[in-house]
N, C-alpha and C positions, 0 to 999 in steps of 0.2 A: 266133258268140260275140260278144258285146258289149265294147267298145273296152278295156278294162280287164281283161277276161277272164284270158287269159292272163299274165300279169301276177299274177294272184292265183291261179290254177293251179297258178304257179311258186311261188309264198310259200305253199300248202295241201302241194305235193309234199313242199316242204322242212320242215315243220312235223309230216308220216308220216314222214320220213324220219329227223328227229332224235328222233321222239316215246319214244325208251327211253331217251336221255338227257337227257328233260327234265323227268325224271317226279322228284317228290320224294323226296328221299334218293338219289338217281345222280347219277353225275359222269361224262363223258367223259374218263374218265381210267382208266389201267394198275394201279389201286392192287393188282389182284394181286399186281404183283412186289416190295410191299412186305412181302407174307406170307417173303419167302427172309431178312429180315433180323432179328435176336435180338429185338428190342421188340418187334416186332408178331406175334412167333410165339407167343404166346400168344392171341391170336386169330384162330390157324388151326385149323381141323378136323380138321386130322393135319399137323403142321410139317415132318416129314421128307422127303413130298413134293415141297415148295417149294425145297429144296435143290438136287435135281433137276429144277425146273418151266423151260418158254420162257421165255428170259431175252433182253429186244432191249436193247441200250446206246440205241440209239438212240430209242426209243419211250420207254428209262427217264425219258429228258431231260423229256419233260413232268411226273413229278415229282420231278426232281432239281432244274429249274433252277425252267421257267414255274411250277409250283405256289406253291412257295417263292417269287418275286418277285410273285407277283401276292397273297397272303394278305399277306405284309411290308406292302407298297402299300395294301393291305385298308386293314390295321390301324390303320398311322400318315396315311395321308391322312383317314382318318375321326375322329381327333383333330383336325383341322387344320396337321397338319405335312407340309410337298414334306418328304421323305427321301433329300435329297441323301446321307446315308451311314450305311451299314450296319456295325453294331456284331458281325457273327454268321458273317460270312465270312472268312474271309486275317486273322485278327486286323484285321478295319477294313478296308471296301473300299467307295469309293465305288457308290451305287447309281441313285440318276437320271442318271449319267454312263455306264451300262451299257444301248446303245440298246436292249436287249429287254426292258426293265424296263418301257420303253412307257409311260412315266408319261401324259404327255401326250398321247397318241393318244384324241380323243373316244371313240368305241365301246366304249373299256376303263372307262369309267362304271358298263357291267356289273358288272366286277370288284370296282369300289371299294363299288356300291349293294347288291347282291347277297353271299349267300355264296361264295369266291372259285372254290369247288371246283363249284357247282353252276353260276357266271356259264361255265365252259369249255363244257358244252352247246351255250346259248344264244348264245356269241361263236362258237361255229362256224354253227351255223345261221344267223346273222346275215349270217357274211361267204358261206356258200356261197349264201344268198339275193341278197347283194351284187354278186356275181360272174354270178350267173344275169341278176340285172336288169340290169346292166352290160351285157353280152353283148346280152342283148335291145333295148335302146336304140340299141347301135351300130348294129344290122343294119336297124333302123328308120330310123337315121341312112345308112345306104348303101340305103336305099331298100325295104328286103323289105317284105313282107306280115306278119301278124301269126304266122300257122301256123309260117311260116319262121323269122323271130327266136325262136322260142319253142324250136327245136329246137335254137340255136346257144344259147340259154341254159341247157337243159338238160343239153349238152354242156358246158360252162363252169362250172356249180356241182356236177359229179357224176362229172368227168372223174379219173383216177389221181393225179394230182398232189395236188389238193385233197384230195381223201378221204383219202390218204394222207398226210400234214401236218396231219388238221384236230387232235391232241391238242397241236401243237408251233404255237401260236398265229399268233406273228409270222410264219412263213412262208406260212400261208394266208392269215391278215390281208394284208398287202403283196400277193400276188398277186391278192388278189381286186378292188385295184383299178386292173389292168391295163386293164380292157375300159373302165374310166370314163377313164382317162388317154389311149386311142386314142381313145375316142368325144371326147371334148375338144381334141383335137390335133388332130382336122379338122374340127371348128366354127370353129379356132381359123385353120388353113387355108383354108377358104371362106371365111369373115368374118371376118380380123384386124379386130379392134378390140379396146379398153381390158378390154370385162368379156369377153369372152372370152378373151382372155389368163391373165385374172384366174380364171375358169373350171379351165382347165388347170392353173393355179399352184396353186389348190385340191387337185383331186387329185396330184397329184404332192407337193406337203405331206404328204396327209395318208397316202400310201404313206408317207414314209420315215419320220413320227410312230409309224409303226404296228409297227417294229423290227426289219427284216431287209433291212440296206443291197444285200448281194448282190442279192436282188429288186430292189431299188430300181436297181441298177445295169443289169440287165439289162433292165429295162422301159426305163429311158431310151434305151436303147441301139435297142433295138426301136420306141421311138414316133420318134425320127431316122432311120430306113427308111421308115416309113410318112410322117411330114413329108418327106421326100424324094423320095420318088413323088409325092405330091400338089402338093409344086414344081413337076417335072417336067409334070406334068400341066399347069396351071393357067400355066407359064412364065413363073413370078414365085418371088423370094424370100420375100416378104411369112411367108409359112409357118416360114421359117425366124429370119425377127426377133422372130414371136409367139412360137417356141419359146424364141429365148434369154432373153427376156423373164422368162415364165414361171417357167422354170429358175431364175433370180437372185430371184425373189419366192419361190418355193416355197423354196431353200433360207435366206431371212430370216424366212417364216413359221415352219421348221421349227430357228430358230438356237437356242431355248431347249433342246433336247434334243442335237444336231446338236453346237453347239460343247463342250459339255464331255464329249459322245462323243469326240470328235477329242481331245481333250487325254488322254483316259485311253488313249488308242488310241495314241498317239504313245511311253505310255511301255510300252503291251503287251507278253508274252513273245512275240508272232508278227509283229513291226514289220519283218521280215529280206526282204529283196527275192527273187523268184523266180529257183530254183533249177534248174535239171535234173532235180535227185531229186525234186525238189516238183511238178515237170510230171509228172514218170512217175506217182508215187503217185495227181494226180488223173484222170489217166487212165485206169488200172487199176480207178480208181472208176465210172469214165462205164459209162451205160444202154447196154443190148446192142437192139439193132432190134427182136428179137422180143418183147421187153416192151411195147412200143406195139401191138399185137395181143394180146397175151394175159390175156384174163380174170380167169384162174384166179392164186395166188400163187404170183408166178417163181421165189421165191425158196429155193434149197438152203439143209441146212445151214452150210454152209460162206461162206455169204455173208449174213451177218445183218443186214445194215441194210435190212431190208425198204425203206420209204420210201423211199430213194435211188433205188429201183429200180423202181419203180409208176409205169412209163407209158402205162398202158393210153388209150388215147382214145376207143375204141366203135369195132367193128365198120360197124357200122350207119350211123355217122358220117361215117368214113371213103368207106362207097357214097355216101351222099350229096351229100357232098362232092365227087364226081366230076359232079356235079350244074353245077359249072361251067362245064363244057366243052361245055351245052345251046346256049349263044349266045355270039356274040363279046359281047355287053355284058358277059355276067355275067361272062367271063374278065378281061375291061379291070378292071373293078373289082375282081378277086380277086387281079391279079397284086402288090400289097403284100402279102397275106395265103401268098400262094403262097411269096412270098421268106422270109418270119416264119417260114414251118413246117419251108422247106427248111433254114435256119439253126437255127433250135430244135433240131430235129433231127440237125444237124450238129455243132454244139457239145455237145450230151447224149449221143449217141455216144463221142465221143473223137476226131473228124475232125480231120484238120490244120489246120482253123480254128479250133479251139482254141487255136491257139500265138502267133499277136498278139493276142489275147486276155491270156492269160495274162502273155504278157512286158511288155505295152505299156500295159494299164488298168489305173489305179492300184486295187490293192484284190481284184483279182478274184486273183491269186496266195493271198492271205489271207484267201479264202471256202471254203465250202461245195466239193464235188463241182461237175465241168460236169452231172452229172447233174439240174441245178436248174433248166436252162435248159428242160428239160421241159415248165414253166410256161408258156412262148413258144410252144411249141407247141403246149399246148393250146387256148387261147388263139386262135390263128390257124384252128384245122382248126374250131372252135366258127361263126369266121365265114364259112369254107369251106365250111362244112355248111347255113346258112343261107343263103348263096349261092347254092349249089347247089341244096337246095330251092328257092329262087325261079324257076331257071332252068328247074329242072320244072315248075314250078306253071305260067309262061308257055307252056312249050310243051303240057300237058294242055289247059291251055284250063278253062272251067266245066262244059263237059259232060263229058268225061273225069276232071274232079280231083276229083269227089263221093266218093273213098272216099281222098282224101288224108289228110283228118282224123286217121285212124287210124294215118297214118305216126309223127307225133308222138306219140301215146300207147303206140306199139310203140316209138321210140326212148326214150323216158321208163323204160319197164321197163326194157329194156337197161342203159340204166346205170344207175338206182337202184339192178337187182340184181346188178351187179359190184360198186358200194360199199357193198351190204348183207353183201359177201360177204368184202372186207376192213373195214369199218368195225367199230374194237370200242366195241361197242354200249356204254349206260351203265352203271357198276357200284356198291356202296356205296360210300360212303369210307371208308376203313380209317383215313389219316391221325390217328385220335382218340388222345383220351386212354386209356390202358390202363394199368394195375396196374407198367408197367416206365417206362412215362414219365414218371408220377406218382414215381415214386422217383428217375428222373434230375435233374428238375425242383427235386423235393423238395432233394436232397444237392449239386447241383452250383449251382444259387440263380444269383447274378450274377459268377461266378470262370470264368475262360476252363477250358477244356476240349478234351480230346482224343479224339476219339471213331475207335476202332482198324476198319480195313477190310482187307478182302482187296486187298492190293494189284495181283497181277494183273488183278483188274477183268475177267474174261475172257468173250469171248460167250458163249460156253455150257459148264458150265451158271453157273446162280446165283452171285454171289460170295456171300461171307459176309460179314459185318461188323453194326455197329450203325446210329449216327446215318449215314449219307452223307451225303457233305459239303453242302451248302447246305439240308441239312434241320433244323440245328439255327436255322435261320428262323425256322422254323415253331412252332419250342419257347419260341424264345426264349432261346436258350443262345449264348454266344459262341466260336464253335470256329477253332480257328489252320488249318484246312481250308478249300478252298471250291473250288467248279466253273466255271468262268467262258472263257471264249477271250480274256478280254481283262483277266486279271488280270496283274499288272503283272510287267513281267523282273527287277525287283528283287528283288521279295517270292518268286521261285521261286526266286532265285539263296538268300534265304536258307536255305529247305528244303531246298535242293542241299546247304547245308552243315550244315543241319542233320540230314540225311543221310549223313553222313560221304562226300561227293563222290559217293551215288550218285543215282538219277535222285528226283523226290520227286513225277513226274507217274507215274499209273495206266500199265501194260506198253500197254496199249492204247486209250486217249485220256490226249493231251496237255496236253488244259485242265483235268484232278481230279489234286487234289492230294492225295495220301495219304501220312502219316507214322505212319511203325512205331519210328524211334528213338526210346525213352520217354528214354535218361538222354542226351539233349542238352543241351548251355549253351546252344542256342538257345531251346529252349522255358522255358528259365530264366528269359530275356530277354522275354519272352514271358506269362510267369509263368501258364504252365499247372498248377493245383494240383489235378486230378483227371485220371483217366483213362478208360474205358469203355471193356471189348473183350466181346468175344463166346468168348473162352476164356482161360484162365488165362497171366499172364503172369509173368516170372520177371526182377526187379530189383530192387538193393537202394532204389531210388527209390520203389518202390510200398508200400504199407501196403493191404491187403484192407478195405475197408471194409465190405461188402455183396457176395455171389454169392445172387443168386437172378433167376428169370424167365429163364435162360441166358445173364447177364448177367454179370460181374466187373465190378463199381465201385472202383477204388483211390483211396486219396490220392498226392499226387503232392508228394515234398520239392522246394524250390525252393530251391536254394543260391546261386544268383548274382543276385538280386533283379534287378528293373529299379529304375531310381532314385527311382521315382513309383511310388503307387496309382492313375493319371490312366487312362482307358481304357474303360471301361462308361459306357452312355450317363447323362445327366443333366439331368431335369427336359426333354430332346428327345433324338429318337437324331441330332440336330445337331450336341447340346453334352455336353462330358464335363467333371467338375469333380474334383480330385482333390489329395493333396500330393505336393514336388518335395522333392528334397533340394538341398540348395545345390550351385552347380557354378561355375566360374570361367574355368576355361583348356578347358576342353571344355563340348558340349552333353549336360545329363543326359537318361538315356534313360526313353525310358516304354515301355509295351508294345503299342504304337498301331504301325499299318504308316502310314510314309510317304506323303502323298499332296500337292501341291500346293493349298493350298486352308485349311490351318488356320489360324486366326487365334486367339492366346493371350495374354493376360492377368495381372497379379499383382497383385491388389486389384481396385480399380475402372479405374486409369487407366495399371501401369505396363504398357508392350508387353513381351509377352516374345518374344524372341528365336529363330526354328523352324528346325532345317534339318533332312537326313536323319544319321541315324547307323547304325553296324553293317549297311550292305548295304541294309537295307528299311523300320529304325524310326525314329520321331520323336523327335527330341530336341529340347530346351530350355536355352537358357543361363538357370540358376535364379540369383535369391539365396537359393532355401531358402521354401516355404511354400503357398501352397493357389496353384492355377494354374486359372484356368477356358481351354476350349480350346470355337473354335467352328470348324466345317468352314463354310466361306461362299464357295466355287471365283469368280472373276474369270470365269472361263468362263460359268458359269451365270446370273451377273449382268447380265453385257454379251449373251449367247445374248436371256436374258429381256427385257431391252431392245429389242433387235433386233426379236425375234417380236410385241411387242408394240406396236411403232412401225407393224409392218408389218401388224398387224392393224388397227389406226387407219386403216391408208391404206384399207383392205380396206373397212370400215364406212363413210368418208367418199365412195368411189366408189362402193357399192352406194344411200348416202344420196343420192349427185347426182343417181343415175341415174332414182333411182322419183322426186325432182322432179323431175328434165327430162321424165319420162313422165308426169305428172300433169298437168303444165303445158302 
C-alpha cells in the first residue's frame, strides 16, 4: 500500500462508520427521549409508549445541555456576537464562562457553519478520525511500520470509551487529542527546542479549548509519566523544562476561555473540598475489570449510566498487544505505555490509587466518575497493540508475514462491530417546531417563565414534564431553571428558599434544577408571569390560560414585583435596557441573577452603582429611570488579552522560523 494509504483507509473506515449520521436530516443525537415530554408528544406515533420507553440521564445530557449550548452559540455567533451571557437559563447565567460551551475551540466552526444538530455527526467523525490519526503518528513516531500503527489507530478512534462519549462532545473532543499530545511530548523530548515546545503547547491548548477539564487533567498527568521515562532514558531534564514550558503557553493560549471559567468556577455550587462521602460515592462509580473485555452492553438495569461503564478495548487488541514481549526493544519502548495502562486501569477500577488523586489534585474531587480514566487506557493499549504488532511483524520476517495484512482488516471489523453495536446510529430531529411550541412561543413572547418537571428526575422509566430545563435555549424563552454543574451556590441557595428549605436540585442529579413552588416570593422577585406543566395545577396564583396539546398554560400573578423591568436581552444577549424605580438607602432589585461582570449605566454617562441582593439577584442603587446594563467580565477581557499576546508570539516564532529556513 502506498505511503498515504492507510492513513486514508482510516478517514474511508470512519466516513462507513458515521455514514447513518451523516446523511441529511439525522443527527447523532437521542431525540427519542424527547418523545416522553408533553410538547413533543404530539409527534409521537402512539405517546403513551414513551412514558415507559429507555430513559439514560446520562445520554439525555447531549440534548439537555450540548444541544442547547451549541444551537444558542449557532445562533448568536452568526450575528457577530461572543455570548458572554445567557438570558434563558438560572434567570441569567453566564455562557462563554461555562468551559463546555466550547466557544473557542477551532473544530466547533462545525457548529457555528453548519446546522447545530446535524454539525454533532460530523464533530464526532471528525474527532474519532482525530484520535485514529493521532494514534497512527505516534507509533510512526516510536518507530513501527505502517500495518502496525494502522492497528493502534484503529484501536484508538473505535475503542469504548470513545464510541461511548461520541453524543457528549467535549469529552470525546479532549480525548481525542491525547495521542497528539504524547506524540508532541516526545518530539518535544528528543528535540527540545523553541517550535517544538511550541508543538506541544498547541495541543495541549487546544485539549482544554475543547471543554472537559477532567480530561485535560488526566492527560497532563499521563504525558508527565511518559516525559519521565524518556528523562530517564535519555539522562537529561531537558524533557522536563520543554514540558513546563509548554504547559505556561498552552495555558495563555487557552486564557480567553480558561480565566473566566475559573471565575465562575470559584463561585460554583460544588467548590467544597473532598469528602469521605464524596470518595466513597466515586468509587462505587468506578469500571468493574470485566467491562474492559466485554463486547456486548454491561450494563443492568439497575445501573444506568451506560457510558461511565463502556470499557471495552478489543479482544483482539489486547492479543496483540502481548506482541511486546516478541523482543527486548519492543518491551524498552513499551514500558511508558505498559505503566499508562496499568494506571488507567487502576484508577477506573476504584484501586487505592485513587485516593491521592482525589485528596491531593486540585479539581479532580469535583469531576466526573475515576471511571473516565478509561480514556488512558485506551489510549496506551492502542500503542501496546502497535507495538506489539511490530514485534511480530520483526520476528515473521517477509516470507512468513505475507498473510499479515489481513491481521488489520480482522482487527478493524472487531471493533467497528462492537461500536456499531453500541453506537446509536443517526435519527431525525424532533427538536422542531410543533403545534405546542408554536403556542408556548406564541403566549409566553419575552416574560420569564416556568416550565413544571418531574422532579424526581428518575432513571427509569421516563420523567414527565415539559420544557427541561436548558431547553428553553433553544425556544428562545427565559426560564428561572437550568442545568449546569457549575451554576453558581448563590443562585441554588436562592431555589432552596424558594423551595421552602427543601432541596431545588433533581432527587438524582445535583446540577438540574427544578421548581415545583408556583406561589413563591421568590419567583416574584424573579417576576415569572406564566407557567407551563404537563398536568393540571391547583393555586390561587394561577389563571388557566390555555390546556391543550397535554399542556396547561397559566398566568402567573406577581405580587411582589422586582423593582425594574431590566432583564431580557436588548438589541445583544450582552446588554439588557429597562426601567429602575428610585432607590436610595438600598440597592433596587431587578430580576437578573447576580454575576460579577455587569457594568450599568443612567443616561449616557451616569455609573450606576451593582452589587448582589436577596441571596442571588442584581441590584442597583437608582435615582429612578431607564438603566442600560452591559455584562463585559474583567476575566474575559484580560483572558482575551492574554490569548491573544500569546498567539502573536506563536505567529512571530512560526514567522522567524520559515525565514531562517528560507534563508
Amino acid at each position: 500500500m502506498r505511503r498515504d494509504g492507510y492513513p486514508l483507509a482510516l478517514a474511508l473506515l470512519t466516513l462507513v462508520f458515521f455514514a447513518p449520521a451523516l446523511r441529511p436530516g439525522m443527527v447523532l443525537l437521542p431525540t427519542s427521549f424527547l418523545a416522553g415530554f408533553a410538547p413533543f408528544q404530539s409527534r409521537a406515533d402512539d405517546p403513551s409508549k414513551h412514558s415507559q420507553s429507555t430513559w439514560d440521564p446520562l445520554r439525555w445530557d447531549a440534548l439537555a445541555q450540548y444541544y442547547p449550548w451549541r444551537a444558542y452559540a449557532h445562533r448568536e455567533l452568526r450575528k457577530g456576537i461572543i455570548p458572554l451571557w445567557n438570558s434563558y437559563q438560572f434567570s441569567g447565567f453566564p455562557f462563554v464562562a461555562n468551559l463546555q460551551s466550547a466557544v473557542f475551540y477551532p473544530p466547533n466552526l462545525l457548529f457555528w457553519l453548519m446546522d447545530p444538530g446535524t454539525a454533532f455527526g460530523w464533530s464526532a467523525a471528525l474527532h474519532a478520525f482525530l484520535a485514529g490519526l493521532g494514534a497512527f503518528a505516534l507509533l510512526k513516531q516510536l518507530g513501527t511500520r505502517d500495518q502496525a500503527a494502522f492497528i493502534g489507530g484503529v484501536a484508538c478512534a473505535f475503542n469504548g470509551f470513545s464510541i461511548a462519549w461520541m453524543q457528549l462532545p467535549t469529552l470525546m473532543n479532549s480525548a481525542a487529542w491525547m495521542p497528539w499530545i504524547f506524540l508532541a511530548g516526545l518530539r518535544a523530548c528528543a528535540r527540545p527546542s523553541g517550535w517544538t515546545t511550541i508543538q506541544l503547547a498547541i495541543a495541549l491548548a487546544l485539549q482544554l479549548l475543547a471543554g472537559h477539564l477532567q480530561i485535560a487533567q488526566l492527560t497532563w498527568l499521563a504525558l508527565g509519566v511518559v516525559v519521565l521515562f524518556e528523562c530517564v532514558r535519555a539522562r537529561n531534564a531537558r524533557g522536563l523544562t520543554a514540558l513546563t514550558c509548554a504547559c505556561l503557553f498552552a495555558l495563555a493560549l487557552a486564557s480567553i476561555q480558561l480565566l473566566p471559567t475559573f471565575e465562575l468556577a470559584r463561585l460554583g455550587h460544588r467548590t467544597g473540598g473532598p469528602t469521605a462521602e464524596g470518595y466513597a460515592a466515586m468509587i462505587a462509580r468506578a469500571m468493574k475489570p470485566a467491562y474492559f473485555v466485554q463486547p456486548a452492553n454491561p450494563w443492568p438495569q439497575q445501573e444506568p449510566i451506560n457510558a461511565e461503564l463502556t470499557g471495552y478495548v478489543g479482544l483482539l487488541i489486547l492479543l496483540v498487544a502481548i506482541g511486546v514481549l516478541a523482543s527486548r526493544h519492543s518491551l524498552c519502548a513499551a514500558a511508558p505505555w505498559l505503566t499508562l495502562a496499568a494506571l488507567g486501569a487502576l484508577v477506573a477500577c476504584g484501586s487505592p490509587v485513587c485516593a491521592p488523586l482525589y485528596w491531593f489534585v486540585p479539581g479532580i474531587a469535583q469531576g466526573g466518575g475515576f471511571a473516565r480514566a478509561t480514556c488512558i487506557l485506551s489510549v496506551a493499549l492502542a500503542v501496546l497493540a502497535g507495538l506489539g504488532a511490530e514485534g511480530v511483524l520483526a520476528k515473521l520476517g517477509k516470507q512468513h508475514g505475507r498473510a499479515w495484512p489481513l491481521v488489520p482488516l480482522v482487527i478493524a471489523i472487531e471493533m467497528c462491530g462492537f461500536a456499531w453495536s453500541v453506537n446509536w446510529r443517526g435519527k431525525p430531529m424532533e427538536y422542531v417546531q410543533n403545534p405546542s411550541l408554536k403556542l408556548i412561543r406564541k403566549t409566553v413572547g419575552n416574560e420569564r417563565v416556568l416550565f413544571m418537571n418531574d422532579k424526581a428526575w428518575p432513571f427509569s422509566p421516563h420523567p414527565q414534564g415539559t420544557i427541561p430545563p436548558n431547553g428553553a435555549m433553544v425556544l428562545g424563552l427565559r426560564d428561572v431553571q437550568g442545568y449546569d454543574s457549575l451554576q453558581t451556590a448563590a443562585y441554588k441557595q436562592l431555589m432552596f428558599e424558594s423551595e421552602n428549605g427543601q432541596q431545588p436540585a433533581a432527587v438524582t442529579n445535583g446540577n438540574l434544577l427544578l421548581v415545583e413552588n408556583v406561589d413563591s416570593p421568590v419567583l416574584d422577585r424573579l417576576n415569572v408571569r406564566f407557567v407551563v406543566s404537563y398536568k393540571a395545577l391547583d393555586s390561587a396564583r394561577l389563571r388557566l390560560r390555555e390546556q391543550a396539546h397535554g399542556l396547561w398554560l397559566y398566568d402567573r400573578a406577581v405580587t411582589t414585583p422586582p423593582d425594574s423591568d431590566v432583564g431580557a436581552p436588548a438589541q445583544s444577549v450582552n446588554r439588557t435596557l429597562g426601567k429602575v424605580s428610585a432607590s436610595s438607602d438600598s440597592l433596587a432589585v431587578t430580576e437578573l441573577a447576580y454575576f460579577p461582570g455587569w457594568r450599568g449605566w443612567f443616561g449616557r454617562t451616569e455609573r450606576a452603582e451593582i452589587g448582589r441582593v436577596e441571596t442571588a439577584l442584581l441590584g442597583v442603587r437608582s435615582p429612578g429611570g431607564m438603566l442600560q446594563l452591559v455584562f463585559a467580565p474583567g476575566s474575559f477581557a484580560f483572558g482575551a488579552f492574554v490569548s491573544l499576546l500569546a498567539i502573536a508570539l506563536l505567529v512571530g516564532s512560526v514567522t522567524a522560523r520559515r525565514v531562517g529556513r528560507s534563508s
